[in-house]
C-alpha positions in Angstrom: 0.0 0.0 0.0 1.6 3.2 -0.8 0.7 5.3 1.9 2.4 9.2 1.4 2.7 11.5 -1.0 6.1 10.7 -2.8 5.9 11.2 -6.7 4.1 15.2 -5.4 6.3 16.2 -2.5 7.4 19.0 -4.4 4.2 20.4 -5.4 2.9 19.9 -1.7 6.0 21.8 -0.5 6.5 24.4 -3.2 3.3 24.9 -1.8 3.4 24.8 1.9 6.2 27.2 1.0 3.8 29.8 -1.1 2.2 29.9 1.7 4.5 31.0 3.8 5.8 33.5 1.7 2.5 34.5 1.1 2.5 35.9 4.9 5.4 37.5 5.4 4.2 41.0 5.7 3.4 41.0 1.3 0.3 42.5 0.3 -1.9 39.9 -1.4 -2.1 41.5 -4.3 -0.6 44.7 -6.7 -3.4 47.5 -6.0 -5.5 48.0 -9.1 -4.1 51.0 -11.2 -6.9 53.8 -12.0 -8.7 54.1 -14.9 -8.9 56.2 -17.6 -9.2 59.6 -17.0 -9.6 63.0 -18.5 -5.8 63.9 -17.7 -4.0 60.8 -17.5 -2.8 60.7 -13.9 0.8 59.3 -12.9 0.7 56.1 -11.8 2.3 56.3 -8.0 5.7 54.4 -7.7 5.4 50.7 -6.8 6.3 50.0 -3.0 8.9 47.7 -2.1 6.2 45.3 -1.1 4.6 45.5 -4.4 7.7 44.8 -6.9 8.5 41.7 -4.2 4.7 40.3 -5.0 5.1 41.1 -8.6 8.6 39.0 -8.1 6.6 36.1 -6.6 4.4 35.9 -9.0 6.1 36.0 -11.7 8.1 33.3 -9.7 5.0 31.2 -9.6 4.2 31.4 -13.3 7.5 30.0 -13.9 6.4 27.1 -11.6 3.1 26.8 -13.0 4.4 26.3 -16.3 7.8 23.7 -15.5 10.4 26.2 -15.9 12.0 26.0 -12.9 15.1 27.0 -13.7 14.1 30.5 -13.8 12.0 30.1 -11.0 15.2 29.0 -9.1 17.2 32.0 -10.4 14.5 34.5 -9.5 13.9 33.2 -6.0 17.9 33.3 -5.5 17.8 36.6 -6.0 14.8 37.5 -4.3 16.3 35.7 -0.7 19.6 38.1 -1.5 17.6 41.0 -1.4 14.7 40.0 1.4 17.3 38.4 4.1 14.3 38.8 6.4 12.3 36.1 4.6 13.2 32.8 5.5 10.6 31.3 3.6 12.5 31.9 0.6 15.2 29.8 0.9 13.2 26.9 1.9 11.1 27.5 -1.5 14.3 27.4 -3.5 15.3 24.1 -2.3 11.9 23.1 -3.6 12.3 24.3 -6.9 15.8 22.7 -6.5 14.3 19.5 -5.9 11.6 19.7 -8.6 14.5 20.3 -11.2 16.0 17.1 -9.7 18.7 18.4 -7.8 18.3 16.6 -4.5 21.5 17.2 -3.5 22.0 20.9 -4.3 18.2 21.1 -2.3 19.3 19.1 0.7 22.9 21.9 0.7 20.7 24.8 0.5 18.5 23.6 3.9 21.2 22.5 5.7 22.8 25.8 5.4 19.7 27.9 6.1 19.6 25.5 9.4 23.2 26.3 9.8 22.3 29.8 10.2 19.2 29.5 11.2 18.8 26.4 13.3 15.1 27.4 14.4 13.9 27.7 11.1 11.2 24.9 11.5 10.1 25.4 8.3 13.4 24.1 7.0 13.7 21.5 9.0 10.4 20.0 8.1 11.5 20.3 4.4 14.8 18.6 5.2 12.6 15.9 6.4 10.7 16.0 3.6 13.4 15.6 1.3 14.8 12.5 3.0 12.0 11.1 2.6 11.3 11.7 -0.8 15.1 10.6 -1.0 14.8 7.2 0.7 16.8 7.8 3.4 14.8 6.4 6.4 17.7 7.1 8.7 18.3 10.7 8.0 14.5 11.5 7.6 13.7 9.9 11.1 16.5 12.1 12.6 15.2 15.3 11.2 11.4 14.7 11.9 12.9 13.5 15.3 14.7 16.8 15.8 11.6 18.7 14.7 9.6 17.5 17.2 11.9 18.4 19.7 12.1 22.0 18.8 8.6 22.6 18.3 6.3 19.9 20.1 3.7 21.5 18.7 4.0 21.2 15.8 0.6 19.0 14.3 3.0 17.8 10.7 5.8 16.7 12.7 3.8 14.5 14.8 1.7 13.0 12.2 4.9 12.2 9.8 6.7 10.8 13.6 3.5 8.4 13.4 3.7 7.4 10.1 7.7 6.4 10.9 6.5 4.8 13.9 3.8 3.1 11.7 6.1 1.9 8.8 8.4 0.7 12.0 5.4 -1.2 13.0 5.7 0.0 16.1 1.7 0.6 16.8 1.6 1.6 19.7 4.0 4.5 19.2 2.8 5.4 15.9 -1.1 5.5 17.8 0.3 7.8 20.1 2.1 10.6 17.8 -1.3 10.2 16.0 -3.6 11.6 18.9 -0.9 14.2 19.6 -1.5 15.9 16.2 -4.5 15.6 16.0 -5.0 16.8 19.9 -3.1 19.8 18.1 -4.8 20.3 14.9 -8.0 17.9 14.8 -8.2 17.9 10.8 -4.9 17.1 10.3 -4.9 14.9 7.2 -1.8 13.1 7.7 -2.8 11.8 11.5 -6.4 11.3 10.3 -5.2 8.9 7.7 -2.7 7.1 9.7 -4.7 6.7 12.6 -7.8 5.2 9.7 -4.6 2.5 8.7 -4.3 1.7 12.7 -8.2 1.2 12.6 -7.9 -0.8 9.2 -5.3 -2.9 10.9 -7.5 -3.7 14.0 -10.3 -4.6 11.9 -12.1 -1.8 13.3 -14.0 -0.4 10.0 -16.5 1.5 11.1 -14.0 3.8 13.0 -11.7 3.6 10.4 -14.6 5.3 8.0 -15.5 7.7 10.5 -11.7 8.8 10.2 -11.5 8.8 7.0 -14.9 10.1 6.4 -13.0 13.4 8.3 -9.9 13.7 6.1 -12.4 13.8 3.0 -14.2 16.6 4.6 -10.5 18.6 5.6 -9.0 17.8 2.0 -11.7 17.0 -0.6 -8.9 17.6 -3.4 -6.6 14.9 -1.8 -6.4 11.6 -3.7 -5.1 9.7 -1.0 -8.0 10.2 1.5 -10.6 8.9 -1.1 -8.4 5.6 -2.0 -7.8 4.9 1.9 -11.7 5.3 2.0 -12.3 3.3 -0.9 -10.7 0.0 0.9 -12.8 0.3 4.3 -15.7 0.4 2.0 -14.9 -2.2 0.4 -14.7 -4.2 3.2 -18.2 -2.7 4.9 -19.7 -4.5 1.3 -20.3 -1.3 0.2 -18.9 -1.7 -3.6 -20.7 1.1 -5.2 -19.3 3.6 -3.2 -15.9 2.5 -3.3 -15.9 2.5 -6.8 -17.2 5.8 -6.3 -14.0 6.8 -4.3 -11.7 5.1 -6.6 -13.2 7.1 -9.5 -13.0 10.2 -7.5 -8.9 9.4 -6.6 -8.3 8.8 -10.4 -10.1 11.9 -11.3 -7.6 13.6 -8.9 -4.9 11.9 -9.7 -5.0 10.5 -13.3 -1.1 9.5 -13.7 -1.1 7.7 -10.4 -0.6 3.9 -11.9 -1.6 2.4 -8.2 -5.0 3.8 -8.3 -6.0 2.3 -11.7 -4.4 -1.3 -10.1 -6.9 -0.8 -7.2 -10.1 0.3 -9.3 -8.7 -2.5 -11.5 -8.8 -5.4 -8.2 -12.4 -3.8 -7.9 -13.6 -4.9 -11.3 -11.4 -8.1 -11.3 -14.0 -9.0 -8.1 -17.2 -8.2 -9.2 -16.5 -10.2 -12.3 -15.7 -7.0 -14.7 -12.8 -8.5 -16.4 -12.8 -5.8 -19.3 -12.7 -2.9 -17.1 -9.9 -5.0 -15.0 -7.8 -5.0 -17.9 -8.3 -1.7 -18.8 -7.2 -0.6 -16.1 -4.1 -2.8 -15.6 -2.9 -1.8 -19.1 -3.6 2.2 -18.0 -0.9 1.1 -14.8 1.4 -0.9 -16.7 1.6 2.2 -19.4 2.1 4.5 -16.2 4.8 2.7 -14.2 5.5 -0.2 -16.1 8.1 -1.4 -13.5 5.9 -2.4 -11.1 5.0 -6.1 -11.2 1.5 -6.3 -9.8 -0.4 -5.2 -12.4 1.3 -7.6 -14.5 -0.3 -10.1 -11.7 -3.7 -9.1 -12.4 -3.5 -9.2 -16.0 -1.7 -12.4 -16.4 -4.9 -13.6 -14.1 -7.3 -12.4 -16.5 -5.3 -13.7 -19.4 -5.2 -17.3 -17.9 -9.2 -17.2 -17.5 -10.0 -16.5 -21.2 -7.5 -19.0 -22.3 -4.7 -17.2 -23.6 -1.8 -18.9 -21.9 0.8 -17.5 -23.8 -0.4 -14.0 -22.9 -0.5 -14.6 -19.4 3.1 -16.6 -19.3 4.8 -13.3 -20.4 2.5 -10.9 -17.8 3.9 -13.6 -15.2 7.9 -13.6 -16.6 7.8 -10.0 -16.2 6.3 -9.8 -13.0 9.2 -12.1 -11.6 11.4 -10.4 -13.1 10.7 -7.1 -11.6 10.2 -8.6 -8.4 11.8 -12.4 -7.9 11.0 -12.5 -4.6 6.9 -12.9 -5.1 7.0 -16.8 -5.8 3.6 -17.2 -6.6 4.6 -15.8 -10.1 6.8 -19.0 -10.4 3.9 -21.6 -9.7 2.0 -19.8 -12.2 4.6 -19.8 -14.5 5.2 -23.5 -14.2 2.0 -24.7 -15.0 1.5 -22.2 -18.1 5.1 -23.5 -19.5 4.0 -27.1 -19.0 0.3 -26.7 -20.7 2.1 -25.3 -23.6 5.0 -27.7 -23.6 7.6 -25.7 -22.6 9.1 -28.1 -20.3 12.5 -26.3 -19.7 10.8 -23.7 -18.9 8.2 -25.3 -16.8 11.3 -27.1 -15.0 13.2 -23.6 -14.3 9.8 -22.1 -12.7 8.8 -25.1 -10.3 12.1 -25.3 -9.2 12.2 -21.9 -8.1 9.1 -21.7 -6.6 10.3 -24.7 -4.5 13.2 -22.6 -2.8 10.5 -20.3 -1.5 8.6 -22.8 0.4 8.6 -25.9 2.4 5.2 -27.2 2.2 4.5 -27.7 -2.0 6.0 -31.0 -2.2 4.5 -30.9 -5.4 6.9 -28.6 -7.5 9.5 -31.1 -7.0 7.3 -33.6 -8.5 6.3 -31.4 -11.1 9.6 -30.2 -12.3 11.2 -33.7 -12.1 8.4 -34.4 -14.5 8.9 -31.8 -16.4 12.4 -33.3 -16.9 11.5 -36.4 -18.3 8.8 -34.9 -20.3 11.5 -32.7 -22.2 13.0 -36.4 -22.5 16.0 -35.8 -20.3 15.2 -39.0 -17.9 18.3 -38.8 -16.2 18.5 -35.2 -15.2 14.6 -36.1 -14.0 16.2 -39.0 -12.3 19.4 -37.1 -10.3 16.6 -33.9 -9.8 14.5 -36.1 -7.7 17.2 -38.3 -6.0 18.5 -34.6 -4.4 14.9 -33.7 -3.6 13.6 -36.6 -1.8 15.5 -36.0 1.0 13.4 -32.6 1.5 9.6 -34.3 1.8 9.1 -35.8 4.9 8.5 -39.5 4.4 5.8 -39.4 7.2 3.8 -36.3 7.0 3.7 -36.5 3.2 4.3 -39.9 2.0 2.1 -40.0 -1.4 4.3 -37.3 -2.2 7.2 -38.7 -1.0 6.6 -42.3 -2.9 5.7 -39.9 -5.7 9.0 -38.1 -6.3 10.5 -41.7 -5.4 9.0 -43.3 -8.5 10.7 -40.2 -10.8 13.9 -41.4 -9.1 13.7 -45.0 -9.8 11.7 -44.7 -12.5 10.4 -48.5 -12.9 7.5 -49.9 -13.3 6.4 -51.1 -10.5 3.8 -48.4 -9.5 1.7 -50.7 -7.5 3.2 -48.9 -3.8 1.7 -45.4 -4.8 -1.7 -46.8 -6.6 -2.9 -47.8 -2.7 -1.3 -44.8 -0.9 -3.2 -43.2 -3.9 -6.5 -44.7 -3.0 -5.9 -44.8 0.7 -5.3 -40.6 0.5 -8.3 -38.8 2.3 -7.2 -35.6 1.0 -9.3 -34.9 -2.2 -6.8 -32.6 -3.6 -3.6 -34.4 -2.5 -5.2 -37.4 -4.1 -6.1 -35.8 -7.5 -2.7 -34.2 -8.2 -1.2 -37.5 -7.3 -3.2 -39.4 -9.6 -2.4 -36.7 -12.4 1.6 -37.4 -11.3 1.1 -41.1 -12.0 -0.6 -40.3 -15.0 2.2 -38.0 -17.0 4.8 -40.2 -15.5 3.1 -42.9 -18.0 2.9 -40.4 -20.8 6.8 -39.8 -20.3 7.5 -43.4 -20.6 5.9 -43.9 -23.6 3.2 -44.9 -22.6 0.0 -42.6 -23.3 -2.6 -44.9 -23.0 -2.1 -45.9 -19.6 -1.2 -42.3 -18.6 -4.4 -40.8 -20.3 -6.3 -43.4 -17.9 -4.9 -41.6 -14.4 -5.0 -38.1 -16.1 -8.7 -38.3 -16.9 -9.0 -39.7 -13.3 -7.5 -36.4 -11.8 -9.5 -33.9 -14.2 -12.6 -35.2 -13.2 -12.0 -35.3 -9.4 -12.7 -32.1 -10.0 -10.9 -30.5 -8.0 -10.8 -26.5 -9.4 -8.0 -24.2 -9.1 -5.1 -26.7 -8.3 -2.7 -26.4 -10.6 -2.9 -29.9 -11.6 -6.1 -29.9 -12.6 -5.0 -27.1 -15.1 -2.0 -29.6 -16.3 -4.5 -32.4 -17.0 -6.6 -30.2 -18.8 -4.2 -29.5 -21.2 -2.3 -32.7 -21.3 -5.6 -34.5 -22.3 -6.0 -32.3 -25.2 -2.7 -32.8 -26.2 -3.2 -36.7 -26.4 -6.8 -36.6 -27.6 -4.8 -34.6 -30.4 -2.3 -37.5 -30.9 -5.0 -39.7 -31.5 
């Protein structure tokens, strides 16, 4: 769940810092020249105060419309001249950061805290920046030193409980919570993180009742309506989710995580169209992160297009290796469309992640032997037998046994087989027998175990999906 504000931190600051500015002592705006007259009076001479507003907005133009550089160059020389303002350099080392320049932003702060140590305004940007940086360590210190300095302070408390949160220290981060908003009760950081704490405890209906308050402090915030969006869900309340999820996409169109969350939406009321939709919209917006890949391989394996789905799942795993059900699923696509190296290399990592599928050994030794490599089957097996545990999982066991001596005496497992209570233990293991057949040559007698498995019934196992393909294929042969 991506909680903060990252990829806008330096709209939210630049900002925070207009605002600022905005009250140092500037009038709000340049007094309204008169009009026309019989004699053309002389316009008075511009205050100080006037040409520095004039400055700021010409300042914001240039932010308004990307060109930051001069933005950068005009606020460096408005701080030379207005040593008063400290709001000014903290806006620069915005601008700074906008134009990419983290490091020349995070020198500029540090040496307005250098002379300016109380400046709490830049130490809550410095913050800010780490953050938006990555550096957990520095950001904690500053937010940390913030608090300190100005207890008070209702933002440094609420981003103190979202470090205590990410910590997953709750009780801490439950605490920094109430003290903002004991501070500043419509504080939209603290009323979100404490709505997570809710969310956490199961507690829905308070979570919606603090969430239902940061809508009604920031009705333009994107966040607050996708946090909203997930309590509802849960509360069975679909239509008005969707109605939040619309509202955050509205707000934030190029956000790629909210079209993978209206997407999850469609994908479970059965909307597969608009779930693809949308998981094409966030693959096209951030089309490094894996989990809409996910989604849409899910959607391709439904409507049958294996292929489709294989290659949503290979670049899922490769983005992020470490989410191993992308593995399983890439096993069984490889092995319905015969791509038994392939199929080998998937269940074989999905195996390292886990000690309790005893059945990716089996399927990847078979896999093997399907690609008609018996003896690499053979020494796979003979390594991995020593990892099922002969007495909790003994079809399995005698299963991957039978890949290792591969003989015919199959008799052992057919009663184990028939003896197993568990209906899906005792499918997949009747499928096993079967391809094992197929791989010696044998389709007849294979076809006769497969056909046994598929009609167990037994949906969703990823056997079942093997059999399913491996009976066209021999039906085909025929």
């Amino acid at each position: 769940m991506r909680y903060r504000r990252v990829a806008t931190y330096a709209t939210v600051i630049v900002a925070l810092s207009v605002l600022l500015a905005s009250c140092a002592g500037v009038p709000d705006s340049v007094p309204v020249l008169p009009g026309p007259a019989i004699q053309e009076p002389v316009p008075p001479p511009l205050t100080e105060a006037e040409k520095e507003r004039m400055e700021l907005d010409a300042i914001y133009r240039a932010i308004e419309a990307g060109d930051f550089g001069s933005a950068e160059a005009r606020l460096a020389g408005l701080a030379a001249t207005k040593p008063d303002n400290r709001s000014y350099p903290v806006l620069r080392s915005a601008v700074l950061l906008s134009m990419g320049r983290i490091d020349d932003a995070r020198t500029a702060l540090k040496a307005e805290l250098g002379a300016w140590p109380d400046n709490i305004e830049a130490l809550f940007a410095l913050a800010e920046l780490e953050r938006f940086a990555g550096d957990a360590k520095a950001h904690r210190s500053a937010i940390e030193a913030l608090v300190v300095k100005d207890p008070k302070n209702a933002d440094a408390q609420a981003a103190l409980g979202d470090i205590h949160y990410e910590s997953k220290n709750y009780t801490k981060a439950e605490a920094s919570y109430k003290a903002a908003l004991a501070l500043a009760p419509a504080n939209v950081e603290a009323l979100l993180g404490s709505a997570r704490l809710l969310y956490k405890r199961d507690d829905m209906k308070g979570a919606l009742v603090a969430l239902d308050k940061a809508v009604a402090a920031a009705p333009g915030d994107a966040i607050a309506y996708l946090d909203r969006s997930r309590v509802l869900y849960q509360l069975g309340r679909y239509a008005e989710c969707e109605t939040d999820m619309d509202t955050a996409i509205r707000l934030a169109p190029e956000s790629a995580w909210n079209y993978v969350e209206r997407g999850r939406l469609y994908l479970d009321t059965g909307r597969l169209e608009n779930a693809r939709t949308d998981f094409d919209r966030s693959i096209a917006l951030d089309p490094d992160y894996f989990l809409a890949y996910v989604y849409r391989a899910s959607i391709h394996e439904n409507s049958g297009n294996d292929l489709a789905a294989l290659n949503d799942y290979r670049t899922a795993s490769t983005l992020y290796p470490d989410y191993w059900y992308s593995f399983e699923s890439m096993g069984v696509l490889a092995y319905r469309l015969g791509y038994w190296r392939e199929a080998y290399t998937a269940f074989d990592k999905a195996s390292n992640y886990t000690k309790t599928h005893a059945e990716y050994y089996i399927a990847a030794a078979l896999a093997l032997m399907r690609d008609g490599d018996a003896k690499a089957a053979r020494e796979y097996a003979g390594k991995k037998l020593a990892r099922v545990d002969k007495e909790k999982s003994n079809t399995q066991w005698l299963a991957l046994r039978l890949l290792f001596d591969q003989g015919e005496m199959t008799s052992e497992l057919e009663v184990r087989i028939n003896a197993e209570k568990n209906l899906d233990i005792k499918a997949a293991m009747l499928y096993y027998l079967g391809a094992y057949w197929v791989a010696r040559g044998k389709p007849d007698l294979g076809s006769k175990y497969i056909r046994m498995s598929y009609d167990a019934d037994r949906m969703g196992t990823l056997e079942r999906r093997m059999a399913e393909a491996d009976l066209a294929r021999l039906s085909v042969k025929k």
